[in-house]
N, C-alpha and C positions, 0 to 999 in steps of 0.2 A: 443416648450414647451413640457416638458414631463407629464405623468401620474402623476410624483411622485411632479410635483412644485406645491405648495398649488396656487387655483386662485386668483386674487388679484382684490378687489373690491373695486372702488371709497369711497372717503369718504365725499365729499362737499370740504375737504379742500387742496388745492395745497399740491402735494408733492415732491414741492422745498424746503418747508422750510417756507417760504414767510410770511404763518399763510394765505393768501387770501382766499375767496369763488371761488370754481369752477362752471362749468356750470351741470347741472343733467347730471352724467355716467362720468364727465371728471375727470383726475388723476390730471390736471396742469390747472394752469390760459391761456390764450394763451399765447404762447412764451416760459411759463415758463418751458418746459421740455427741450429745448434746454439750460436753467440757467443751471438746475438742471445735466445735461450731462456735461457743462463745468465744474461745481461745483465737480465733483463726479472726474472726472479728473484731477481737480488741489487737490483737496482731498486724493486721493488712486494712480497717474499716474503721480506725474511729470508735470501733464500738457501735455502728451503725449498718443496718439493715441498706437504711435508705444509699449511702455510701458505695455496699457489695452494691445493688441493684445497678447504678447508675455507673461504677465501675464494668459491668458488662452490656452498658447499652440497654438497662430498662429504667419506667420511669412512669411520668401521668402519660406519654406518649408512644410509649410502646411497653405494653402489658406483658409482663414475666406470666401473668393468669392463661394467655393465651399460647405463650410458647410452650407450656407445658403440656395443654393441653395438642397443639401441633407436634412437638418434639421432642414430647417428656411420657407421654403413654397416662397424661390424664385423659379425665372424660369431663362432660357438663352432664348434671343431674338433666333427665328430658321434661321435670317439671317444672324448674326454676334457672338460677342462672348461676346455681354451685358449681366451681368445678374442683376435682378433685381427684386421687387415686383413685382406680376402680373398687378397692374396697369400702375407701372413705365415701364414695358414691352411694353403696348398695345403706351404708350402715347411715347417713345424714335421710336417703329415703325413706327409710323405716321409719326412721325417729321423729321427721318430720313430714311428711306424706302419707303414711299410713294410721294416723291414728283414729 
């Protein structure tokens, strides 16, 4: 997120759509931001990943993996070539590097 994105602050009510109560601090009912990502996709994408990606400039030639990792607050595993949240980092090491 940059300086210049305005912050986005819960409102109680899902924003799927749905009109539901959320829980204090949350954007979605459970589940419901996974509706709302499919929604937004069949909406704006075709129904296509490939679509969103290449709608903002990613592709086989410039890696969403790496922007994330430069300007999303992922990390790469230091023993392979995962990259991920830094939680998803800690929990893919255990499971797969430490056994």
């Amino acid at each position: 997120m940059t300086n210049e994105t305005p912050r986005l602050l819960p409102t109680g009510t899902c924003w799927c759509g749905c009109g539901g109560t959320t829980s204090l601090g949350a954007f979605f009912c459970r589940g419901h931001d996974k509706v709302a990502e499919a929604a937004l996709l069949a909406a704006r994408y075709d129904s296509s990943v490939a679509r969103l990606l290449s709608h903002h400039g990613f592709g086989p030639d410039k890696s969403v993996l790496d922007a994330a990792v430069d300007e999303g607050g992922w990390e790469i595993c230091p023993n392979c070539e995962y990259a991920g949240a830094p939680l998803s980092i800690r929990n893919h090491a255990r499971k797969i590097h430490e056994k």
